[in-house]
N, C-alpha and C positions, 0 to 999 in steps of 0.2 A: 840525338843524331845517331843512326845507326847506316853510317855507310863505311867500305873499306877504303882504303888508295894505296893504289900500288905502283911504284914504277918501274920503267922498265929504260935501257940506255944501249946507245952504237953509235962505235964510231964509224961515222961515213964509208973509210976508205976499205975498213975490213968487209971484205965479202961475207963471209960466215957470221960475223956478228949483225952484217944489216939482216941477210938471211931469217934467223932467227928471231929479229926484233919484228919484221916485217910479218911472218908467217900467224905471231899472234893479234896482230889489229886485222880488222875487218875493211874493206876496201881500199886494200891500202895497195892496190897497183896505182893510184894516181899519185898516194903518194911517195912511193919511189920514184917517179919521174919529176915531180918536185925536188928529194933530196939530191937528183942527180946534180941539177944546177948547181948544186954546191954554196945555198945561198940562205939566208936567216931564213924559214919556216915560223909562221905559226897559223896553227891549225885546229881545227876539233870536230868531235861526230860524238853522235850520241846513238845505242843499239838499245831498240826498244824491246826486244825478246830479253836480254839481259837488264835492264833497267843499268846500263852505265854509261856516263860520261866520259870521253878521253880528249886528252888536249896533249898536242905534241907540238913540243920546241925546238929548233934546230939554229946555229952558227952559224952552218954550213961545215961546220969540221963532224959535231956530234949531232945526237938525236935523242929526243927522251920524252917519254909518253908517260903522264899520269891519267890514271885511268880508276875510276872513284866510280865503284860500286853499291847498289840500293838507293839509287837517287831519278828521281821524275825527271823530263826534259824540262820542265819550269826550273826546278833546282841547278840541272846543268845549265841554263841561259844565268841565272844567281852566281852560280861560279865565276864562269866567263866574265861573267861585270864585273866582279872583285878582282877577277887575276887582270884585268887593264888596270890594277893601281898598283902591282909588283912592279921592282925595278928589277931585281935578281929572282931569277927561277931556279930555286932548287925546292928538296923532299919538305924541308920546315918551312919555306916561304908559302909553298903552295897548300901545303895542309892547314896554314892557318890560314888563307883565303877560304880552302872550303869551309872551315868551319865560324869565317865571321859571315860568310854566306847563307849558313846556313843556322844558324845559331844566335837570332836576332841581338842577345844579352851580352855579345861577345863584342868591346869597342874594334873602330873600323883599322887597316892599316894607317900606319903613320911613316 
């Protein structure tokens, strides 16, 4: 498996950290108006010029986008199915989803 993940976090009320969080996802005027609500997000988009997946979580207090680079959108739909069997989303939870996703050798979550 050769892809990256990286992510990236804000919290809602700071303007300058949504600012900045927002400037590097791609269509993301919709959603700001989503986090505006103030309400659990979850989300995802895949950019085909980059071959990356991103999926963003929100509370409604924070926000946090992992974003797993060199991966097909079949791989991203793989993803996405593993991450509905996480109960907690953070950096380790989510990277061993991609990689039982994508890594068929790898047992499933537990």
């Amino acid at each position: 498996m050769d892809c990256k993940i990286t992510a990236s976090h804000a919290n809602i009320d700071d303007a300058a950290q949504m600012a900045e969080f927002l400037a590097r996802l791609p269509n993301s005027d919709g959603l700001k108006a989503l986090l505006e609500h103030r309400k659990a997000v979850s989300t995802r988009d895949y950019e085909d010029d980059e071959m990356s997946a991103l999926f963003v979580r929100s509370d409604g207090t924070t926000v946090v986008c992992y974003k797993v680079d060199g991966v097909t959108i079949d791989e991203g739909e793989m993803i996405a199915a593993q991450c509905e069997l996480l109960d907690v989303w953070n950096l380790e939870s989510f990277s061993r989803a991609v990689h039982i996703a994508l890594d068929p050798g790898i047992d499933a979550i537990e």
